[in-house]
C-alpha positions in Angstrom: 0.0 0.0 0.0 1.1 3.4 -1.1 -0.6 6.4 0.6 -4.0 4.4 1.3 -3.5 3.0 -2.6 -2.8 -0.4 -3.6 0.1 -0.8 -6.7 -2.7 -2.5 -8.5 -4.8 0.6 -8.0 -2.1 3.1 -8.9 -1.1 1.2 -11.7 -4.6 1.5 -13.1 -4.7 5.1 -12.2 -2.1 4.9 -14.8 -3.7 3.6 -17.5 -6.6 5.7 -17.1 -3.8 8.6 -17.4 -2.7 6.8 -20.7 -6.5 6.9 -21.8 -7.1 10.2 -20.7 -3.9 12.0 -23.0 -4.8 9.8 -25.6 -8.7 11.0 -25.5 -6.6 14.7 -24.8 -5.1 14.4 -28.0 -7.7 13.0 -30.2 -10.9 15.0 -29.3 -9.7 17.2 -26.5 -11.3 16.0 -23.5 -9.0 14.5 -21.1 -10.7 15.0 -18.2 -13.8 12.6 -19.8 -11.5 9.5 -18.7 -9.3 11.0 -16.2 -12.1 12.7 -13.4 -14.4 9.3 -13.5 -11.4 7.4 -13.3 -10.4 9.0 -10.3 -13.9 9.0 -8.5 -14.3 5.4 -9.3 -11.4 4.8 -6.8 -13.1 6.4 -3.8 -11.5 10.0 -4.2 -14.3 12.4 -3.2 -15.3 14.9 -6.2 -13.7 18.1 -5.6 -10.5 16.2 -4.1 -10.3 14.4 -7.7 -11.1 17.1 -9.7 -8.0 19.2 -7.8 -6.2 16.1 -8.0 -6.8 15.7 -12.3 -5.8 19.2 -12.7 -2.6 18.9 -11.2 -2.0 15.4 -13.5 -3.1 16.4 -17.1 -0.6 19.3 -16.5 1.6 16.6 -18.7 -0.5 16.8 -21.6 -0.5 20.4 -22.1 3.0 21.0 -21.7 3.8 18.0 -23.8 1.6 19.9 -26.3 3.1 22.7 -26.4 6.6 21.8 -26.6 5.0 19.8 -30.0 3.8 22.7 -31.6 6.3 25.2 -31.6 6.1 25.1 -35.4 2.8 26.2 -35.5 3.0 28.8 -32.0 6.6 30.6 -34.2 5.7 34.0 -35.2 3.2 34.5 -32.5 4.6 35.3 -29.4 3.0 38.3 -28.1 -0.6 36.4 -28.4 1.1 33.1 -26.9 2.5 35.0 -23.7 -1.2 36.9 -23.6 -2.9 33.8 -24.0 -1.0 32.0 -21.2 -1.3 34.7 -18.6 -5.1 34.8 -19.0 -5.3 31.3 -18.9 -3.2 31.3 -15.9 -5.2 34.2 -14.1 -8.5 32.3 -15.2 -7.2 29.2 -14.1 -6.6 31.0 -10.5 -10.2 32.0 -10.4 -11.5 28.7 -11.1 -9.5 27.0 -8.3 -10.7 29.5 -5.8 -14.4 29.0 -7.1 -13.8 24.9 -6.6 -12.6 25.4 -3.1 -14.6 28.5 -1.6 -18.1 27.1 -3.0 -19.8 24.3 -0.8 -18.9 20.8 -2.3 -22.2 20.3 -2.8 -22.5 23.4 -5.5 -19.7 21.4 -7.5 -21.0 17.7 -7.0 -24.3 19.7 -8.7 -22.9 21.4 -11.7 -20.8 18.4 -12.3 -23.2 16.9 -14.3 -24.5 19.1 -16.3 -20.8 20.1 -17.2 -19.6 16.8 -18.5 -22.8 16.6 -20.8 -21.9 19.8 -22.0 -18.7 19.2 -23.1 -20.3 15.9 -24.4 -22.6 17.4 -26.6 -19.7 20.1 -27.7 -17.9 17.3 -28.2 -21.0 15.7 -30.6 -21.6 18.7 -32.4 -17.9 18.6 -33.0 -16.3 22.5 -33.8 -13.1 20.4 -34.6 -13.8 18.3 -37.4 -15.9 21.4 -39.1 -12.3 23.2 -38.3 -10.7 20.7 -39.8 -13.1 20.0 -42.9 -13.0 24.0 -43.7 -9.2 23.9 -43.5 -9.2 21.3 -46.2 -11.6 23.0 -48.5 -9.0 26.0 -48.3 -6.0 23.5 -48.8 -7.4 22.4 -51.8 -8.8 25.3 -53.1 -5.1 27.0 -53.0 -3.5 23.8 -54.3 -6.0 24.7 -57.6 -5.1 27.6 -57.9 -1.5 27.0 -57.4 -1.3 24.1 -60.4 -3.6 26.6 -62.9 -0.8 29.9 -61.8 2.0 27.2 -62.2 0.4 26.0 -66.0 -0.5 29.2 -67.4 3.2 30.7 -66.6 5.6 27.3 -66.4 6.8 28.4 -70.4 9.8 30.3 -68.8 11.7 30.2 -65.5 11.0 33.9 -64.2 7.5 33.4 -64.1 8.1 29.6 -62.3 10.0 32.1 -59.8 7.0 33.8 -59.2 5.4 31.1 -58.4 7.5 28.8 -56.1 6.2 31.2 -52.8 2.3 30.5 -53.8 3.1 27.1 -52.5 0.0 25.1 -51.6 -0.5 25.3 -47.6 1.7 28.6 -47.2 -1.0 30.8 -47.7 -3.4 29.5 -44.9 -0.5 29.6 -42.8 0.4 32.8 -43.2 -3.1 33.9 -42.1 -3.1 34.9 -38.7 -5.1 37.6 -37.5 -3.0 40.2 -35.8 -4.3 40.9 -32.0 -5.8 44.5 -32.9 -8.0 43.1 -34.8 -9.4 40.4 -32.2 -13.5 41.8 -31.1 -13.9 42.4 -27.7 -15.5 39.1 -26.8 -12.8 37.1 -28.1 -11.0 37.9 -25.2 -14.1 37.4 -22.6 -14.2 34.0 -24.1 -10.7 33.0 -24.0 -11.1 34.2 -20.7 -14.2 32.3 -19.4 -12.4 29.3 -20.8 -10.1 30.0 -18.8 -12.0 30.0 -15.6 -13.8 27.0 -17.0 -10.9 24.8 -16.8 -9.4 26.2 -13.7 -13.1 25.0 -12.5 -13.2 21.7 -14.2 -11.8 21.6 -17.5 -13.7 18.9 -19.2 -14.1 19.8 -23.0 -12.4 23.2 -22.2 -9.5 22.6 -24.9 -13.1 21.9 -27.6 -14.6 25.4 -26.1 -11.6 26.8 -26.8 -11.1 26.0 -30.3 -15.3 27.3 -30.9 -14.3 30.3 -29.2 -11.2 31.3 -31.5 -12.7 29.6 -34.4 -16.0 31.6 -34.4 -13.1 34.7 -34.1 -11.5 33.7 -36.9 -8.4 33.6 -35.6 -6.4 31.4 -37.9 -6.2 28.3 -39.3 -7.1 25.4 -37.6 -3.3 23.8 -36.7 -2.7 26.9 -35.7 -6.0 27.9 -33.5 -5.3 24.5 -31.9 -1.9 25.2 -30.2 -2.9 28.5 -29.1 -6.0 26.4 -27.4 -3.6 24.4 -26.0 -1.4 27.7 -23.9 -4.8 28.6 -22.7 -5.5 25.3 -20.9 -1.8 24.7 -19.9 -1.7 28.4 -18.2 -5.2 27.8 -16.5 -3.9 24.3 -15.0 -0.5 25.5 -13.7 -1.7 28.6 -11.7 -5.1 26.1 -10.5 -2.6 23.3 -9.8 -0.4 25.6 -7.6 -3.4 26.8 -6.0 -4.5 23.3 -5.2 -1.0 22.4 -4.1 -0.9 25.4 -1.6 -4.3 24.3 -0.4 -3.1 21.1 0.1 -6.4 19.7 -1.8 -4.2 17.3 -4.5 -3.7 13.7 -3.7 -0.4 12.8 -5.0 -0.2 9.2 -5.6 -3.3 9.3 -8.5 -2.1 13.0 -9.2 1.5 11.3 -9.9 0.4 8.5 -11.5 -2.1 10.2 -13.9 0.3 12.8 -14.6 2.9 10.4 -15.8 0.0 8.7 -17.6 -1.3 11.6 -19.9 2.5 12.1 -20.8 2.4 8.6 -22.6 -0.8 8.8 -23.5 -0.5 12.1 -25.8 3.4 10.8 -26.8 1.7 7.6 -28.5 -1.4 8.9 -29.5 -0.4 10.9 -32.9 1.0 7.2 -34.3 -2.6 5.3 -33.3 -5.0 8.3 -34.3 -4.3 8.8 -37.7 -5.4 5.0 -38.0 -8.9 5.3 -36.1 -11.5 6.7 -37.9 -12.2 10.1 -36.1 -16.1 9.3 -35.8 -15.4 6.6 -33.3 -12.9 9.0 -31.0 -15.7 11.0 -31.0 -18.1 9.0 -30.3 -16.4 6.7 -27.8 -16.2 10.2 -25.4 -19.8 10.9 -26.1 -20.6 8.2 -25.2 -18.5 8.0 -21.8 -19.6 11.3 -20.8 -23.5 10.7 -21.1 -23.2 7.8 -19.2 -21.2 9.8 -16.3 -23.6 12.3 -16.4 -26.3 10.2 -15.9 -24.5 8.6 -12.9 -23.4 11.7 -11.1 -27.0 12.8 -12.0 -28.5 10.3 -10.2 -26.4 10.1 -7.3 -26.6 13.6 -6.7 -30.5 13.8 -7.6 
């Protein structure tokens, strides 16, 4: 026994932590696998939800250490983004610990099944399908701007920087430009996954998306400084508090590191749909449980 946890139970804690940065990574909601993991080993709500903060922490650093390609060029709105993610994610905390448990063992519920049915109506994959359309739509016009001038080399000169995804690439909307609620949202997301955090990486995504930020590879790693700001600050919070039980914190943590290093190679051979619908699916049917336990 380790801390009042058998190494059977810490070693499953573990693979839930795999699951959970595997889920992270493919339809970003961690905290889907990684919160009813925790509660099914005893660990009283708020106590796991402190507890999941501080170990899918991994995941988002791992994250952004992965997408430095897509964050270069943008770090004035990558230092802003952390810093209201880490303020929000201080304001969440406090909310968790300050409100009776009772508030949170409430709005649990009905939080999971919304990031469910975000999840469902699935910002991402329109992100993703709208990116396409402009990928091929530039490849079009790249091949009928490469035909029409390919007869000498000046003109094939001209044409070498129109290559096909450089253009979408390019397009990121300088901060001045962002509307006002842009950054209400980013920062309500923030708060949101300081709070609980389920489906906050999807809200995120809507929120920038519907801004028009950029394209989607590069909407998505911004998402992810948002949530990785908003975890830190609530995990130091949590750790002061002394609210963070470190054997499943530990284990989960080390989890979601493997989870989102092997999950790249196994995604691009699932079918998207059934990610999808796998979390859907595992959130409804924790919603209905906490529903009827707390009901």
């Amino acid at each position: 026994m380790i801390a009042g946890f058998s190494i059977t139970s810490l070693l499953l804690i573990l693979l839930a932590g795999i699951g959970a940065g595997f889920v992270g990574y493919a339809v970003g909601a961690s905290s889907l696998v990684s919160y009813p993991a925790l509660l099914a080993f005893g660990i009283p709500p708020v106590l796991a939800n402190a507890s999941n903060t501080v170990g899918v922490v991994g995941t988002g650093i791992g994250g952004v250490m992965g997408a430095r390609k897509e964050l270069k060029g943008q770090a004035v709105r990558s230092i802003t983004y952390v810093v209201i993610g880490a303020f929000g994610g201080v304001a969440g905390a406090f909310l968790l610990l300050k409100l009776d448990p009772s508030v949170f063992e409430f709005a649990a519920s009905v939080l999971i099944l919304l990031s469910s049915l975000i999840i469902a109506i699935n910002p991402r994959g329109r992100m993703q399908a709208k990116q396409a359309a402009a990928d091929a739509t530039a490849q079009l016009k790249h091949i009928e701007a490469t035909e029409a001038t390919e007869a000498t080399e000046a003109a094939k000169r001209a044409t070498t920087p129109t290559a096909p995804h450089r253009p979408p690439e390019q397009l990121v909307q300088p901060m001045s430009q962002d509307s006002w609620w842009v950054w209400l949202g980013v920062a309500a997301v923030a708060i949101y996954s300081g709070y609980f955090g389920a489906g906050a990486g999807t809200l995120a995504l809507a929120v920038l998306d519907a801004a028009k930020i950029g394209p989607f590879h590069k909407i998505n790693a911004l998402k992810t400084l948002i949530g990785t700001g908003a975890n830190i600050s609530a995990s130091v919070v949590f750790i002061i508090q002394g609210a963070v039980d470190w054997p499943a914190a530990i284990m989960l943590c080390i989890g979601c590191f493997i989870g989102g290093y092997i999950a790249p190679s196994i995604t691009r051979k699932i079918p998207a749909n059934i990610m999808r619908a796998a979390a859907v699916i595992a959130g409804i049917i924790l919603t209905i449980d906490l529903g009827l336990k707390t009901y």
